[in-house]
N, C-alpha and C positions, 0 to 999 in steps of 0.2 A: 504494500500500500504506500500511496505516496503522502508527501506533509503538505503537499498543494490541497490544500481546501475546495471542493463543490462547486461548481460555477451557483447553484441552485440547491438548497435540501424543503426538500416537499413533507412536514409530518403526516402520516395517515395512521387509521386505525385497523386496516388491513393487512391482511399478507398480502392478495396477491393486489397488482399494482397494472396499468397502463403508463405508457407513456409515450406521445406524437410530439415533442418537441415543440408545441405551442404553448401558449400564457403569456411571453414576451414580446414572439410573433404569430403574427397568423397562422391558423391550421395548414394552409397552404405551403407554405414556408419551412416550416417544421421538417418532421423524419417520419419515414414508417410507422404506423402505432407497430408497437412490441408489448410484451408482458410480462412480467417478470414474478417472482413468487420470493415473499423476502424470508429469508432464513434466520428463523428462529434464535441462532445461537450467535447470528453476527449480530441478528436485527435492523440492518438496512440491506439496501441493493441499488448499484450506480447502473442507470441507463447505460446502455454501451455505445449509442449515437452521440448524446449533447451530454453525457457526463453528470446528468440530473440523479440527485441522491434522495433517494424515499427512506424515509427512517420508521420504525416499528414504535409509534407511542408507548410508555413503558416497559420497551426493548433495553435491551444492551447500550445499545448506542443512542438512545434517548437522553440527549443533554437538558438537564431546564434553561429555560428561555431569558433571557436578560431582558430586566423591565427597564 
């Protein structure tokens, strides 16, 4: 893993997840939708088009949020 930070981290309360590369740009603009299934023991899962980080709400990797 690298120490470069997410361009993006998405929290959800799912495992499994989408992702088409929009919210910043347009759907059009975007990537493939893909899907991915976040694993339990890591607790998040990086897109592998735009690098977008979906994290597991009280996962692992579930930082709290700076007010």
């Amino acid at each position: 893993m690298s120490d470069i930070p997410p361009p993006e981290v998405i929290r959800t309360k799912h495992h499994r997840v989408a992702c088409d590369g929009s919210g910043q740009v347009p759907p059009a603009l975007g990537h493939p939708r893909v899907y991915y299934v976040i694993d339990e023991a890591l607790g998040f899962v990086d897109c592998g088009y735009c690098d977008r980080r979906f994290v597991l709400e009280g996962g692992p990797a579930d930082e709290p949020q700076a007010s």
